[in-house]
MIDOSE-1310 file (N, C-alpha, C; in nm, 2 decimals, decimal comma, always signed):
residues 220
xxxx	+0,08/-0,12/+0,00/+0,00/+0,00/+0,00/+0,09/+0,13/+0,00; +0,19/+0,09/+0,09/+0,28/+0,24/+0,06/+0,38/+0,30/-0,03; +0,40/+0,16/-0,09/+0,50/+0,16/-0,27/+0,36/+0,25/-0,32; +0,22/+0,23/-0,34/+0,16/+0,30/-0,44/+0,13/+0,44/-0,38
xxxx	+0,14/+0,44/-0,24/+0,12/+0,61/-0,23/+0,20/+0,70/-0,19; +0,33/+0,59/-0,22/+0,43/+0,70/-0,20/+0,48/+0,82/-0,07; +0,61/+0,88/-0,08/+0,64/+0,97/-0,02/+0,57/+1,09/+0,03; +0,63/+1,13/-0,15/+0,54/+1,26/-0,20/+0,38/+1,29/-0,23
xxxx	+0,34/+1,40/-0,19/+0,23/+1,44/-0,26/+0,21/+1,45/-0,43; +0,12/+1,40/-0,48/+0,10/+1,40/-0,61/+0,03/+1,51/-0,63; +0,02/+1,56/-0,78/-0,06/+1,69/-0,80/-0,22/+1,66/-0,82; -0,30/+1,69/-0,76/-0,45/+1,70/-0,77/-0,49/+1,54/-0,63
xxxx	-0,42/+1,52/-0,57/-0,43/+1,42/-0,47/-0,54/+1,44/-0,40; -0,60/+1,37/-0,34/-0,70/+1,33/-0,28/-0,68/+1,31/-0,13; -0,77/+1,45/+0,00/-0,70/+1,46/+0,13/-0,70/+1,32/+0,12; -0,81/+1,24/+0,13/-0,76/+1,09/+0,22/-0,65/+1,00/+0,18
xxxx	-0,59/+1,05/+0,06/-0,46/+1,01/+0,05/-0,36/+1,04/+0,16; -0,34/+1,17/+0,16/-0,27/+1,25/+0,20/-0,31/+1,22/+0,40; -0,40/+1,17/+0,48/-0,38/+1,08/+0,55/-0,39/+0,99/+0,61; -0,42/+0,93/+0,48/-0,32/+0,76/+0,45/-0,23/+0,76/+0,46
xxxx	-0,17/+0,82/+0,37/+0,00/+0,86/+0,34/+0,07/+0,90/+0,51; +0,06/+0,96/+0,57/+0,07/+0,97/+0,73/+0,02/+0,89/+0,86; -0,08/+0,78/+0,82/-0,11/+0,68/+0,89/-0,01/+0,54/+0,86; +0,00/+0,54/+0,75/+0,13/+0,43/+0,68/+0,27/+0,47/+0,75
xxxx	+0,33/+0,58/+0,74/+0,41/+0,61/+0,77/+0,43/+0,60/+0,92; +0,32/+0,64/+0,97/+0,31/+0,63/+1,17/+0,34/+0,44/+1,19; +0,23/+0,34/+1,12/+0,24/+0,29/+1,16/+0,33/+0,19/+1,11; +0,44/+0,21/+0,99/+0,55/+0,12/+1,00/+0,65/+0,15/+1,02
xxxx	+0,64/+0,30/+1,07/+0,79/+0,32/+1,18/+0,76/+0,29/+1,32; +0,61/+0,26/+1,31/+0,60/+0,13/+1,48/+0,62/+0,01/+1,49; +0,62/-0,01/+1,36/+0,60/-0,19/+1,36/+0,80/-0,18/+1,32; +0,86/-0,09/+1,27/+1,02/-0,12/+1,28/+1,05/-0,13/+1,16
xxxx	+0,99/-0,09/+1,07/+1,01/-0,10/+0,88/+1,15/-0,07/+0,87; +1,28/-0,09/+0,89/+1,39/-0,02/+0,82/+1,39/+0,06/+0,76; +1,31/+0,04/+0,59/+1,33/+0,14/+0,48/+1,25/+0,27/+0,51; +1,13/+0,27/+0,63/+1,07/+0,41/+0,62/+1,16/+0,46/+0,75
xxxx	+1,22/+0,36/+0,78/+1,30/+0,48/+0,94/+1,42/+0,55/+0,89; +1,47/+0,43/+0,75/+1,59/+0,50/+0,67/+1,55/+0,62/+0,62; +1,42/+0,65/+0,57/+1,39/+0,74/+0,50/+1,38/+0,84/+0,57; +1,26/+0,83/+0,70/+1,27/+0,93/+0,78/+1,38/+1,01/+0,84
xxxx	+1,46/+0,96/+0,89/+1,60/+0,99/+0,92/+1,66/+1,04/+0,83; +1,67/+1,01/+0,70/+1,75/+1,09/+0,60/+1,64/+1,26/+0,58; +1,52/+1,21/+0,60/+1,47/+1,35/+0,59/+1,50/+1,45/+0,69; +1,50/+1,40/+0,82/+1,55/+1,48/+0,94/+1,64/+1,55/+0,92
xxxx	+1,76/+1,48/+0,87/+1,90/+1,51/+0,85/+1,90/+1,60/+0,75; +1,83/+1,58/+0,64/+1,84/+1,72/+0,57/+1,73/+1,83/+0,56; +1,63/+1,82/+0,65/+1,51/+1,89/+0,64/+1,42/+1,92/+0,56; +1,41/+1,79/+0,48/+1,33/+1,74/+0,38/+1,14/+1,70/+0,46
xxxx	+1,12/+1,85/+0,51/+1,00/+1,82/+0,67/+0,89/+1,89/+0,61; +0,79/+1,88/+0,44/+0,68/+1,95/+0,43/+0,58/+1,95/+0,55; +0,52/+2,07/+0,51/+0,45/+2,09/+0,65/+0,33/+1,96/+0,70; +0,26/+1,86/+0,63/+0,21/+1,80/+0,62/+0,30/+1,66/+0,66
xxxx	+0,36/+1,67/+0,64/+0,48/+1,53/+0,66/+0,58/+1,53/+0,78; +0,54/+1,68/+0,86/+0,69/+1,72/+0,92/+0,65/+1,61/+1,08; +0,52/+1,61/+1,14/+0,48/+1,57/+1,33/+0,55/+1,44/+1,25; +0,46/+1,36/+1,16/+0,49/+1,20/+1,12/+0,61/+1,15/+1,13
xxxx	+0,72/+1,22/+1,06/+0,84/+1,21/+0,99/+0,89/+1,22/+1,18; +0,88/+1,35/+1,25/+0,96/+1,37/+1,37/+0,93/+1,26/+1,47; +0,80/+1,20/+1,46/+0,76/+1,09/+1,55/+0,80/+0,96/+1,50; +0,87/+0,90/+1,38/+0,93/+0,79/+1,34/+1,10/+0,82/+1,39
xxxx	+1,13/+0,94/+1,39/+1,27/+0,95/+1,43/+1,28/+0,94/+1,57; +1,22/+1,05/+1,62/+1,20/+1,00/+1,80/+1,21/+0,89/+1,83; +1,07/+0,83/+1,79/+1,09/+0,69/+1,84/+1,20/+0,62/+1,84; +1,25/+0,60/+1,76/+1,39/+0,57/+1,69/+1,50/+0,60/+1,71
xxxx	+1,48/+0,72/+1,82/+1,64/+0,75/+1,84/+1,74/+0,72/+1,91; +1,84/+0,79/+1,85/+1,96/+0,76/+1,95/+1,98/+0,82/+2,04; +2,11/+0,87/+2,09/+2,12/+0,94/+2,23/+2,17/+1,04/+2,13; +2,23/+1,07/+2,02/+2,32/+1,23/+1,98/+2,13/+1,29/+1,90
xxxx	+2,07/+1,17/+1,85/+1,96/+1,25/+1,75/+1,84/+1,32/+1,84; +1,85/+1,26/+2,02/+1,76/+1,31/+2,14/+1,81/+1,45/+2,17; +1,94/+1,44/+2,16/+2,00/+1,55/+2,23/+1,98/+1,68/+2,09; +1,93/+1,65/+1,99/+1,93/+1,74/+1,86/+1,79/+1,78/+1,89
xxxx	+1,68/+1,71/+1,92/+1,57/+1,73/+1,95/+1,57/+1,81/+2,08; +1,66/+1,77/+2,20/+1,62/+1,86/+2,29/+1,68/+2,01/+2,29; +1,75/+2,02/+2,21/+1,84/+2,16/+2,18/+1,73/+2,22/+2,10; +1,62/+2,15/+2,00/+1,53/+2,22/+1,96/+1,45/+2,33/+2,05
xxxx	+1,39/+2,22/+2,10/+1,26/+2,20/+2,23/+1,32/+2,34/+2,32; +1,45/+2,34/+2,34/+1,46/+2,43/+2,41/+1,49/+2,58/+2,34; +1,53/+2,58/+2,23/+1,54/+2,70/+2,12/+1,41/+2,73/+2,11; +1,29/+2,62/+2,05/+1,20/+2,68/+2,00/+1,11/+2,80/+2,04
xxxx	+1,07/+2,89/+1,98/+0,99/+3,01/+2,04/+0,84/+3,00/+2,03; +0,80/+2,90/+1,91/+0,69/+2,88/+1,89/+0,59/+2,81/+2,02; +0,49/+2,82/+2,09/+0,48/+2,76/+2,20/+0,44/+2,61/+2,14; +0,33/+2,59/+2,07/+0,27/+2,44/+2,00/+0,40/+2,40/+1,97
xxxx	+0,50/+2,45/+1,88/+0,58/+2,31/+1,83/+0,69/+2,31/+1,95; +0,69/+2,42/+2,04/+0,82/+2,35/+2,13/+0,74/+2,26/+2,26; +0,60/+2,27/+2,24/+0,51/+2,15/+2,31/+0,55/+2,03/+2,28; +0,51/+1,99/+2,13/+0,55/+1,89/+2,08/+0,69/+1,83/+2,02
xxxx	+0,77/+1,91/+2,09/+0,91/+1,87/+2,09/+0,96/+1,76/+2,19; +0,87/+1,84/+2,30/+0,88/+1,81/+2,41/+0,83/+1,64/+2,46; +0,69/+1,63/+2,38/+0,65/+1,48/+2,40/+0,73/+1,40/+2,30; +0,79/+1,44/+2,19/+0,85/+1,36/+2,14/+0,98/+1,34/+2,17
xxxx	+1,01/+1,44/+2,27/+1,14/+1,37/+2,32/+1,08/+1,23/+2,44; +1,00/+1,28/+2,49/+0,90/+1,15/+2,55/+0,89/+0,99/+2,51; +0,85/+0,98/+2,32/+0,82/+0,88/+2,28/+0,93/+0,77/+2,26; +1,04/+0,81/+2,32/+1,11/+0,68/+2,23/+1,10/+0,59/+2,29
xxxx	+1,19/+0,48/+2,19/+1,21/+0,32/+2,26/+1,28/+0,30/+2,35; +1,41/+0,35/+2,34/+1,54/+0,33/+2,40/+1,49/+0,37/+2,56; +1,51/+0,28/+2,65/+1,44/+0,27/+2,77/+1,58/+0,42/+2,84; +1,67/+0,37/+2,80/+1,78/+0,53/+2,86/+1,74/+0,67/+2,87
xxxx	+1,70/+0,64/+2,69/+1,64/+0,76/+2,71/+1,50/+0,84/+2,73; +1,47/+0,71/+2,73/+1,27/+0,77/+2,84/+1,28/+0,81/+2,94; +1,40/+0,74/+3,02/+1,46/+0,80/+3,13/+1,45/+0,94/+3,14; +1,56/+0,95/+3,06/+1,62/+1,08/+3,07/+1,49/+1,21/+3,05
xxxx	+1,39/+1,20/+3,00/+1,29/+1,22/+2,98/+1,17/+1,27/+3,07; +1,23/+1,13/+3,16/+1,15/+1,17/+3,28/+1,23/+1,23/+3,37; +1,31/+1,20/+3,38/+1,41/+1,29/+3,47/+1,40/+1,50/+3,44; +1,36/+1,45/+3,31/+1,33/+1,62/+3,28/+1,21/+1,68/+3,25
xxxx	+1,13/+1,60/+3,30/+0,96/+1,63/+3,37/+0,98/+1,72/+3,46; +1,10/+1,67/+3,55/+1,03/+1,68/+3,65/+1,13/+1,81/+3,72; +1,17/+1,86/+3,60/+1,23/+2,05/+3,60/+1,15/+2,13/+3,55; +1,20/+2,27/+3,56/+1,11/+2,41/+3,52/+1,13/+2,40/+3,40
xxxx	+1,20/+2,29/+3,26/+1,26/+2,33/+3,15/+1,18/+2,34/+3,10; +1,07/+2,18/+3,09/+0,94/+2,20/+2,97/+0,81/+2,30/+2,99; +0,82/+2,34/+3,10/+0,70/+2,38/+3,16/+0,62/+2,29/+3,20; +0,53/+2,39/+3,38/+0,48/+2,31/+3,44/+0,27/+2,24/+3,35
xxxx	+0,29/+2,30/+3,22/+0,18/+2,19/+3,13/+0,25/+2,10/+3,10; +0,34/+2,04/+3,04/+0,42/+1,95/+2,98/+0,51/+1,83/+3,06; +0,51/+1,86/+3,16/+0,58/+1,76/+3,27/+0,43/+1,66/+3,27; +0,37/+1,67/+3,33/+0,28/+1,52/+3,29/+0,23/+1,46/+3,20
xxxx	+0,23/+1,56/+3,06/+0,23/+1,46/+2,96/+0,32/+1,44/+2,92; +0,45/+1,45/+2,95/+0,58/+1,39/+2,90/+0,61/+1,24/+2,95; +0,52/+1,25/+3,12/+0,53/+1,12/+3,19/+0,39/+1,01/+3,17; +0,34/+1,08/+3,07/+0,26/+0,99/+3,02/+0,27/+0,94/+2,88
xxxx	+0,35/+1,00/+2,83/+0,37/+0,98/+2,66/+0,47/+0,88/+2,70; +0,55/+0,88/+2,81/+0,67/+0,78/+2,85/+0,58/+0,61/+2,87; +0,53/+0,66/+2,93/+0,45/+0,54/+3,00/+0,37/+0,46/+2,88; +0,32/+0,54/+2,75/+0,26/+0,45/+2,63/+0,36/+0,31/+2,58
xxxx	+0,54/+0,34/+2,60/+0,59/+0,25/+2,58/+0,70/+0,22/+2,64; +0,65/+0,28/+2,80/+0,72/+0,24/+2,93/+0,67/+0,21/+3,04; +0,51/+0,17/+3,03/+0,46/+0,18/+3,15/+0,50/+0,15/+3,25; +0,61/+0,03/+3,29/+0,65/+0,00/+3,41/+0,73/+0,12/+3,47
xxxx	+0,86/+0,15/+3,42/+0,90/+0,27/+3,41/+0,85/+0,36/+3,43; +0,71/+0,43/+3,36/+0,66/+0,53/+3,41/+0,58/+0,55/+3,50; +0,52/+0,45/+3,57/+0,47/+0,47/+3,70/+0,50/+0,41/+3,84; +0,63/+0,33/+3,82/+0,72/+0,34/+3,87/+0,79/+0,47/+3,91
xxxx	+0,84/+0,57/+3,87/+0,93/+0,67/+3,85/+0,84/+0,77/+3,93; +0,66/+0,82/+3,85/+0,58/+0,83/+3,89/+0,53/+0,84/+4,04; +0,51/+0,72/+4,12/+0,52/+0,68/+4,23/+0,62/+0,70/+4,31; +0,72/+0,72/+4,29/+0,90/+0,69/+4,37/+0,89/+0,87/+4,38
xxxx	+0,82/+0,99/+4,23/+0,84/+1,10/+4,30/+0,69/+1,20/+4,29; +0,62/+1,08/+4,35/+0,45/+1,12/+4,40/+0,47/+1,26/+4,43; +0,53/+1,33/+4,52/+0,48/+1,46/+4,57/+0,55/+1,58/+4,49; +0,66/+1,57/+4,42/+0,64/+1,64/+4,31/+0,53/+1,65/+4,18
xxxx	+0,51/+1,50/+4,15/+0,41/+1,52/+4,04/+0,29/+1,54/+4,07; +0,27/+1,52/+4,22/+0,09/+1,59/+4,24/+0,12/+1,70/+4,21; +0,21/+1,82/+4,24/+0,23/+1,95/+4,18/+0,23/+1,96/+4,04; +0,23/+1,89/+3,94/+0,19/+1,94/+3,82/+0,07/+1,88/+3,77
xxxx	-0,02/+1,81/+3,85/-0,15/+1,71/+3,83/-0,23/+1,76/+3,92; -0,38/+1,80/+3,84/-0,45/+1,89/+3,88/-0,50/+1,74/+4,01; -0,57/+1,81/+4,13/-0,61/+1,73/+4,20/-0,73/+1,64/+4,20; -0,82/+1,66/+4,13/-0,91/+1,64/+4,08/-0,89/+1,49/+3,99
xxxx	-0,75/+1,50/+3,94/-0,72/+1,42/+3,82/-0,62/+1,31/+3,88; -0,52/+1,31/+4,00/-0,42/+1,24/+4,04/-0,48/+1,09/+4,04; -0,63/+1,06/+4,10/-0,69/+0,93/+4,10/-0,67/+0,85/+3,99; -0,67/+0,90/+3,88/-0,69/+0,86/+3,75/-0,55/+0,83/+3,65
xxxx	-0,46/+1,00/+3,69/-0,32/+1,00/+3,61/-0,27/+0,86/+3,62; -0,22/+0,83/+3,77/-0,11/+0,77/+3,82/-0,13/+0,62/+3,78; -0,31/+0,55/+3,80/-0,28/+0,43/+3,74/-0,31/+0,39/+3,59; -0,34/+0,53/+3,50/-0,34/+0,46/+3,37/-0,22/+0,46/+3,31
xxxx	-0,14/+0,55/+3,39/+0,05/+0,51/+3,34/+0,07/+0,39/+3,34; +0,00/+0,29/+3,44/+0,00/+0,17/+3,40/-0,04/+0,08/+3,30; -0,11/+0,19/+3,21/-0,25/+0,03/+3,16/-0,19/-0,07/+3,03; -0,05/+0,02/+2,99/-0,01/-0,07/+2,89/+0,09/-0,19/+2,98
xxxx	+0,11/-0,20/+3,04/+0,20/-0,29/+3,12/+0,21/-0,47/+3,08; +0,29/-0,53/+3,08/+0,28/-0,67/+3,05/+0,31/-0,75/+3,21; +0,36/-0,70/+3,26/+0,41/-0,75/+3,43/+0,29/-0,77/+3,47; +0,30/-0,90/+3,55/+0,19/-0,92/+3,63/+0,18/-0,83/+3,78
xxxx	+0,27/-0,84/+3,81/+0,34/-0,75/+3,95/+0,29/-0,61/+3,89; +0,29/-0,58/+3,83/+0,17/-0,41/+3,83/+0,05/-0,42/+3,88; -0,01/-0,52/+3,88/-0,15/-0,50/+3,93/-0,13/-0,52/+4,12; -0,03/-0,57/+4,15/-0,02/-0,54/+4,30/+0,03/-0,41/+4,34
xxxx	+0,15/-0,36/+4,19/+0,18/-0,18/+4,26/+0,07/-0,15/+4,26; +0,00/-0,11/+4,17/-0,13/-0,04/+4,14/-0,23/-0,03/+4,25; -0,28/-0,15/+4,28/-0,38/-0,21/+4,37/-0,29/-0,10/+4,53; -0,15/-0,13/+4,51/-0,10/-0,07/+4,64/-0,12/+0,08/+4,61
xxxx	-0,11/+0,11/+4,54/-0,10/+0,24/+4,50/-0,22/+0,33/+4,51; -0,32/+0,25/+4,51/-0,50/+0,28/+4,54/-0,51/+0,29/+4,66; -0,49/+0,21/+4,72/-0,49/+0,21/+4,88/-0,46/+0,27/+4,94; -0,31/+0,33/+4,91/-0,23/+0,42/+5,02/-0,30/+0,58/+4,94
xxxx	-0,34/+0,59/+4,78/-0,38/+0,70/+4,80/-0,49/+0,74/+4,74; -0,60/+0,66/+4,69/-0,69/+0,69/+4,61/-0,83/+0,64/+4,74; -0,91/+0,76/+4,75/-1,01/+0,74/+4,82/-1,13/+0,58/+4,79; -1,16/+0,49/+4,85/-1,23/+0,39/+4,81/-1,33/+0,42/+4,69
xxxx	-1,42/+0,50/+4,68/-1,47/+0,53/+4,56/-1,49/+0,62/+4,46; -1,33/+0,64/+4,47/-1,27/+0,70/+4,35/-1,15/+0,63/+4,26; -1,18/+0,45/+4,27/-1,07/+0,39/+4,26/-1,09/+0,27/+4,13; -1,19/+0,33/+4,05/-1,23/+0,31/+3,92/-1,10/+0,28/+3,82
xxxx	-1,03/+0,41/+3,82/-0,92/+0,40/+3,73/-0,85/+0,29/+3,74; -0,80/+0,27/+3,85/-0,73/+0,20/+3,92/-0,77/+0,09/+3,90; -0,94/+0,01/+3,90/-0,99/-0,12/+3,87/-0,96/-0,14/+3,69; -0,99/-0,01/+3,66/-0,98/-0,05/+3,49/-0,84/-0,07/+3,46
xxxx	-0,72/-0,04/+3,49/-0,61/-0,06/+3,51/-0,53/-0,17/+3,52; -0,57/-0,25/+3,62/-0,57/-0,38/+3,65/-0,60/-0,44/+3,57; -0,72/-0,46/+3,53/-0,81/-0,50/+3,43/-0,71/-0,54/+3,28; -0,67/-0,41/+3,30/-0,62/-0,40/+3,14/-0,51/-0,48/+3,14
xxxx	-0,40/-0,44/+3,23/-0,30/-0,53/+3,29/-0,32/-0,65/+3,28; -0,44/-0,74/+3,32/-0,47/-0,87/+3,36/-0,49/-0,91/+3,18; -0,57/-0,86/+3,13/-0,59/-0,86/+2,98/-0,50/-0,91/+2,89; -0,41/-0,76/+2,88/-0,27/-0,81/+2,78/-0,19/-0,93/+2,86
xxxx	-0,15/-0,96/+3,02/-0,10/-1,03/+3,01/-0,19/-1,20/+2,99; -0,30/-1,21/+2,94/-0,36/-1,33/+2,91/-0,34/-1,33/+2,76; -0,34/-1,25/+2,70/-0,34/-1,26/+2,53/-0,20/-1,26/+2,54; -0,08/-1,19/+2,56/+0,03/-1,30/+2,56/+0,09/-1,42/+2,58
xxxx	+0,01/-1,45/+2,70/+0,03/-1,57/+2,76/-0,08/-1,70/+2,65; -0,21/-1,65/+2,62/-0,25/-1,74/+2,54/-0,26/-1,73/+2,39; -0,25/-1,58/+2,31/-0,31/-1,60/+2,21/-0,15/-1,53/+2,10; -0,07/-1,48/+2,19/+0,07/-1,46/+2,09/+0,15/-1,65/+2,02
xxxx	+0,14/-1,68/+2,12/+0,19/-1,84/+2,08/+0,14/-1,89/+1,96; -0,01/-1,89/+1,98/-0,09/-1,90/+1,82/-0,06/-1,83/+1,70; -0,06/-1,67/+1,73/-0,02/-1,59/+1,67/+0,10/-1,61/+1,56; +0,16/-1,67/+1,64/+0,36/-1,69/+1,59/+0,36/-1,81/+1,56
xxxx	+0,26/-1,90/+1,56/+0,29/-2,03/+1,51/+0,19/-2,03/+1,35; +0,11/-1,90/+1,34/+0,03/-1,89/+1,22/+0,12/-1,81/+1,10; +0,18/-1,72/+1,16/+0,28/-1,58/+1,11/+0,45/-1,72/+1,03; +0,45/-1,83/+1,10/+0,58/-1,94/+1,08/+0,52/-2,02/+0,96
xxxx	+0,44/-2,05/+0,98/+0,33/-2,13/+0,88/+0,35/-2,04/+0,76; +0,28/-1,95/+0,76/+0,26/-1,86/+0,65/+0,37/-1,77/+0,61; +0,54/-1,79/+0,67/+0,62/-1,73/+0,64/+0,62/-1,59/+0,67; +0,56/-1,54/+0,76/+0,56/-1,43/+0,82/+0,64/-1,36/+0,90
């Protein structure tokens, strides 16, 4: 599908091409396509960033990055004057793989640098593919981050940092984590959480094995 729709814009194109064209590209620099991460990265590198191509393109390289191409992003983030794009500089310094540097990520939540809007969604954009790590981290500096999490909201923040998690042992932090601070019936999040937790780790446990014995079959 993506050999036919290409890079580029064609002339007289059709929006839902155009994002197609940016949903393809999101989702095989998730799944780890080599040729679109090579590409993306070569566009980085030379600022080959139309304005339509430019979030997609910056969020396959994030993800993707290394420690010198983080540190080029966060020298942006911190130049930028624009407030929106030095927002989203900011969560995409958030998204990557590299567990070091999600780290580092969160470690800079939790300063005056991003601003106090942006420190909790930096520790929640972490948590999409760090959850243990991010509410872990979360937890360990509870009383700082209630200061950037409206109060209203803390019930809720702290255990859907969990919900992508594959650890079974999350649903006992969590569960602990309700207890010591979420009032008895405000601890919803927290059940759906678990829940979710309990979920993925059943479909790993039962239905990836199948999965990968159908994907071997079929040369997958």
């Amino acid at each position: 599908m993506f050999a036919r729709v290409g890079w580029d814009a064609k002339a007289g194109e059709a929006d839902p091409v155009k994002v197609l064209r940016m949903d393809l590209i999101e989702s095989l620099g998730a799944l780890g396509d080599a040729k679109v991460i090579a590409e993306s990265r070569r566009r980085f590198e030379s600022q080959e960033l139309p304005g339509e191509l430019r979030r997609t393109v910056l969020g396959v390289v994030a993800r993707h990055a290394d420690a010198a191409t983080w540190e080029r992003l966060h020298a942006a983030a911190k130049s930028e004057k624009t407030p929106l794009v030095k927002d989203e500089l900011y969560m995409l310094l958030s998204s990557t793989q590299d567990a070091a540097l999600a780290q580092r990520a969160l470690d800079l939540a939790l300063t005056d640098e991003p601003g106090a809007t942006n420190s909790a969604g930096m520790i929640r954009t972490v948590a999409s593919l760090h959850p243990d790590l991010a509410f872990d981290f979360a937890v360990a500096h509870r009383e700082q981050i209630d200061t950037k999490v409206d109060s209203t909201s803390r019930a809720r923040y702290y255990p859907r940092l969990a919900n992508n998690s594959l650890d079974p042992a999350m649903v006992g932090k969590v569960q602990a984590y309700a207890k010591a601070y979420v009032a008895e019936g405000s601890r919803r999040a927290s059940e759906n959480a678990t829940a979710n937790i309990g979920y993925r780790v059943g479909v790993r446990k039962e239905r990836l094995p199948a999965i990968d014995a159908w994907l071997k079959k079929h040369k997958g």
